[in-house]
C-alpha positions in Angstrom: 0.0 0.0 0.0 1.8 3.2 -0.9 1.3 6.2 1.6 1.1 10.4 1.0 2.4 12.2 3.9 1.7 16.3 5.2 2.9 18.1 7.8 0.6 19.3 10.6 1.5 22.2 13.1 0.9 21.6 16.7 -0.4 23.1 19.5 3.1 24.4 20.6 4.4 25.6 17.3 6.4 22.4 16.5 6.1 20.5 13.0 4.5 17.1 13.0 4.6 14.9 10.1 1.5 12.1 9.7 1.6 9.4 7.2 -2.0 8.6 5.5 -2.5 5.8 3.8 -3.9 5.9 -0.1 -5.8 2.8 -1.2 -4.6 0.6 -4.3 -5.8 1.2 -6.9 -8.4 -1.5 -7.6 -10.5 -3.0 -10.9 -14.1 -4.3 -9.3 -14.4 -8.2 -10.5 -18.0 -6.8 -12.1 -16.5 -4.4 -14.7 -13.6 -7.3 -15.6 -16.2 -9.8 -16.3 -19.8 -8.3 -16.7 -19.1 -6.2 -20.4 -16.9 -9.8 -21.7 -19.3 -11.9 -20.9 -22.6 -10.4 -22.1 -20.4 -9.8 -25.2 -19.7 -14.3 -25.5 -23.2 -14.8 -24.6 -24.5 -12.4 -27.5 -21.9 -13.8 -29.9 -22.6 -17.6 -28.6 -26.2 -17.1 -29.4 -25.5 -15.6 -32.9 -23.1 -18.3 -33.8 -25.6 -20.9 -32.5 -29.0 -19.6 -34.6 -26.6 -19.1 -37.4 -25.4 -23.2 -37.4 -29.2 -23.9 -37.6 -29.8 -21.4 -39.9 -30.8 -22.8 -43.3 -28.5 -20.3 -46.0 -28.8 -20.2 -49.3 -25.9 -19.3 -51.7 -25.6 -15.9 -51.5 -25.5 -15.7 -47.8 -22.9 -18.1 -48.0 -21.0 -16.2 -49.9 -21.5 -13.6 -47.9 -20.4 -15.0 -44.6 -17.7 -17.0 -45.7 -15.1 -16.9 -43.7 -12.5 -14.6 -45.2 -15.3 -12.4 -46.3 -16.6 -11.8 -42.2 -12.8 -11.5 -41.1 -12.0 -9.2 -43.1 -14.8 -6.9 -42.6 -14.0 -7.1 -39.3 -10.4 -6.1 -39.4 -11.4 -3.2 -42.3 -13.7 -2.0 -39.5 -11.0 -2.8 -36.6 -8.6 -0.3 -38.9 -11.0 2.4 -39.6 -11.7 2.8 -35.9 -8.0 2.6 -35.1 -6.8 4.9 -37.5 -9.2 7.4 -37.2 -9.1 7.7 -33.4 -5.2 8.4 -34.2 -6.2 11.5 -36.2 -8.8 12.5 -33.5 -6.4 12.3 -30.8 -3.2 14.1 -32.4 -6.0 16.7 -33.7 -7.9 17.7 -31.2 -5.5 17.4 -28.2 -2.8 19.9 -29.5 -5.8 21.8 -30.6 -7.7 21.9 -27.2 -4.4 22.5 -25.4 -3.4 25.6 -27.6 -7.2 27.1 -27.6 -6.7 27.4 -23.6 -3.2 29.2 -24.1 -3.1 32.8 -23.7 -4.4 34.9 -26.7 -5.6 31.9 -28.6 -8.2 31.3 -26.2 -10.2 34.1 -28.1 -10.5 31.8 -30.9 -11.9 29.1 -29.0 -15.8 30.0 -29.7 -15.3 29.9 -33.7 -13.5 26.8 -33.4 -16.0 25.1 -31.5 -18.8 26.1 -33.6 -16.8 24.6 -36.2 -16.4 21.1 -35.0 -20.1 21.7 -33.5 -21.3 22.1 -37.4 -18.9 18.9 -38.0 -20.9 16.9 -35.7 -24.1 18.2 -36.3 -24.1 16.9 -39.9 -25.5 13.9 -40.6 -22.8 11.4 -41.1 -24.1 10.0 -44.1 -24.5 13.8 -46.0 -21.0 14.4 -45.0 -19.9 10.6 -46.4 -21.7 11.9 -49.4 -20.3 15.0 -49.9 -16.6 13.7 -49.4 -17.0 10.9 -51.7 -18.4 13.7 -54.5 -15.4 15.6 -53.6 -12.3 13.3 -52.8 -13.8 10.2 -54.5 -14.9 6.6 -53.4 -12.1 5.1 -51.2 -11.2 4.1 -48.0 -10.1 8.1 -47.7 -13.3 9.8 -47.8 -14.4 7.5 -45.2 -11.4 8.2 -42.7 -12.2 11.7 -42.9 -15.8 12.0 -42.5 -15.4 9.8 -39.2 -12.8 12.1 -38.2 -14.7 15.2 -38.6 -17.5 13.3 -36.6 -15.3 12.5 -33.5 -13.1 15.5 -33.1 -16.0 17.4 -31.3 -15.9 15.0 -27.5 -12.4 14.9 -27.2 -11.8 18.8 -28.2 -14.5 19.7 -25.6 -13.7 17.8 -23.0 -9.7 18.8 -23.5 -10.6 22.2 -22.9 -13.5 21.8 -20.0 -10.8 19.8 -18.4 -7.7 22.5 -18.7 -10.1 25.4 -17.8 -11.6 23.3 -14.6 -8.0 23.5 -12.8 -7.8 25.4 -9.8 -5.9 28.5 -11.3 -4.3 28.1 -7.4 -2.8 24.8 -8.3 -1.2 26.7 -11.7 0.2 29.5 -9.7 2.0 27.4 -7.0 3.7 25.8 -9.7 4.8 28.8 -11.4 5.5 30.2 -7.9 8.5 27.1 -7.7 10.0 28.0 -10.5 7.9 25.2 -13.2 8.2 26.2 -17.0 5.2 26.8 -18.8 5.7 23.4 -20.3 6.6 22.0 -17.2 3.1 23.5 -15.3 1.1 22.2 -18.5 3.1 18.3 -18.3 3.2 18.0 -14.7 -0.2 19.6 -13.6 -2.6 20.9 -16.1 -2.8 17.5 -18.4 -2.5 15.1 -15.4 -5.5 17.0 -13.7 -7.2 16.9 -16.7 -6.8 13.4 -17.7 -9.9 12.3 -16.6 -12.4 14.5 -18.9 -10.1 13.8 -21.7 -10.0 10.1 -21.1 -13.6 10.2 -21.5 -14.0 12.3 -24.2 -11.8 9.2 -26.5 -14.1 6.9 -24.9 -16.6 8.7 -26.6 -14.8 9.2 -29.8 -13.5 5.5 -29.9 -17.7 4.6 -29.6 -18.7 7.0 -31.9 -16.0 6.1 -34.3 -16.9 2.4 -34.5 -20.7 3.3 -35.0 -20.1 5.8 -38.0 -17.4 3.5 -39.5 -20.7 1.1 -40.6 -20.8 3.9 -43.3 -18.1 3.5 -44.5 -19.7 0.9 -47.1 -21.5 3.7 -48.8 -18.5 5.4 -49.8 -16.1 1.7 -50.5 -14.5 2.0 -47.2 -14.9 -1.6 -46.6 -16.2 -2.9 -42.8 -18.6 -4.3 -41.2 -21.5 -1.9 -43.0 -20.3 -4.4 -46.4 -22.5 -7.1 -44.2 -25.0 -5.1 -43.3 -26.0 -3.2 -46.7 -25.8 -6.9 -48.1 -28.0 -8.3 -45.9 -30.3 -5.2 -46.7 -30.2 -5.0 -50.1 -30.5 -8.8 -50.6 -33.1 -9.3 -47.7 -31.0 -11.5 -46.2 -31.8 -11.5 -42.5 -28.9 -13.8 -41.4 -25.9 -11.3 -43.1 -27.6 -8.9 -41.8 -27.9 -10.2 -38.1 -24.4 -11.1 -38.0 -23.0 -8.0 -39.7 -25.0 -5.8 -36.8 -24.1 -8.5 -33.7 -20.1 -7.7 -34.8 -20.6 -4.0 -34.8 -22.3 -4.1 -31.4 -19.9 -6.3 -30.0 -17.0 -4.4 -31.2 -18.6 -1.4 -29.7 -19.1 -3.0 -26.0 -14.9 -3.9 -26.5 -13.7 -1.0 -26.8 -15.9 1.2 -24.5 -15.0 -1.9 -22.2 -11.3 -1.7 -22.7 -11.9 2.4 -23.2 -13.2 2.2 -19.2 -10.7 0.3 -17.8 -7.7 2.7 -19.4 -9.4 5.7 -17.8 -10.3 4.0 -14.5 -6.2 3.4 -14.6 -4.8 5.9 -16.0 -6.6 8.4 -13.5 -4.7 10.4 -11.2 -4.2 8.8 -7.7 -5.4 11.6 -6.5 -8.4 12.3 -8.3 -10.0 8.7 -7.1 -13.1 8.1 -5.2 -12.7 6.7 -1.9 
């Protein structure tokens, strides 16, 4: 058990240091095993209808093996790569809109990624694929523009919620600006931004289903089939892989911030 320890003054003016234990930091057994498992029971279940499932040709085509895994892994990559752009976008961004004078141009720039967000993603899908093409390109970008929004606003809610205190103590020992935005301001704000990507990563595997309309590839490929050839076991399955993807990562999305939170910053 690691400790933090103060120093109290006493009655008779002498110093007295205390040592107060901190708690471990602990994962409850229900958030380790509650999001897995309903996630194996939903995909146990789908697998089982689907063995008794009688399929004709073209849904066997459809769900052949290659054909599923690598939907899964187009959609797998477009969530990845996209919540790279999100992050190294609107991280430095959020961070430089709460610095000094380019804090002014913080409304503009929120109504911006406001109107990104605000679009359906489908128009905006269209509208990129009129102007850059049909590719896997289009498609990156219009799920960027989509997610930027939570992780922007939360950067900044969480820079501009610091204790201005806290800031000036560490200016008041001699900290760097880079050193005070390192060692104070991002740790204290870790937690908003933390769940602003578990937002983004959510939103970014929902919106990635699109993808299909503009040849991105993913798990939408199943699900347009299934639609456009009334085919309700492609269908089913291409829908049952996006959920489940989605409960992974906002799974594995809460445990990083539940660990990566400050010590300090935890519930007791």
């Amino acid at each position: 058990m690691s400790v933090h320890t103060y120093e109290d003054e006493t009655e008779d003016g002498t110093e007295r240091t205390e040592v107060a234990p901190v708690k471990p930091r602990r994962i409850g057994l229900w958030k380790l095993v509650t999001v897995p498992a309903v996630i194996a029971v939903m995909l146990a279940a789908t697998y089982l209808w689907l063995a008794d499932a009688e399929l004709d040709a073209i849904s066997q085509n459809a769900l052949a093996g290659d054909a599923v895994r690598n939907a899964l892994w187009q959609h797998v990559e477009l969530t990845v790569i996209s919540t790279f752009f999100v992050l190294i976008i609107a991280i430095p961004l959020g961070i430089l809109l709460t610095r000094g004078k380019l804090s002014r141009a913080s409304p503009p720039v929120m109504a911006l990624a406001n109107v990104g967000q605000a679009t359906p993603a489908l128009g905006l899908l269209a509208l990129l694929v009129i102007w850059l093409g049909i590719g896997r390109r289009a498609a990156l970008i219009g799920i960027i523009a989509y997610a930027v929004l939570p992780v922007l606003s939360n950067t900044i809610a969480g820079l501009r919620a610091i204790d201005p205190t806290l800031v000036d103590a560490a200016r008041g020992i001699g900290m760097s600006p880079l050193g005070v935005l390192t060692r104070v301001e991002l740790p204290l704000a870790v937690p908003l931004i933390l769940a602003g990507v578990r937002t983004a990563l959510v939103l970014n595997v929902g919106t990635a289903t699109l993808a299909t309309f503009g040849g991105g590839g993913g798990l939408g490929d199943l699900i347009a089939a299934g639609i456009t050839n009334q085919r309700m076991p492609v269908l089913v399955l291409g829908s049952v892989l996006t959920v489940a993807l989605a409960l992974t990562v906002d799974w594995l999305a809460s445990l990083a911030e539940l660990l990566l939170r400050p010590r300090g910053l935890e519930m007791e």
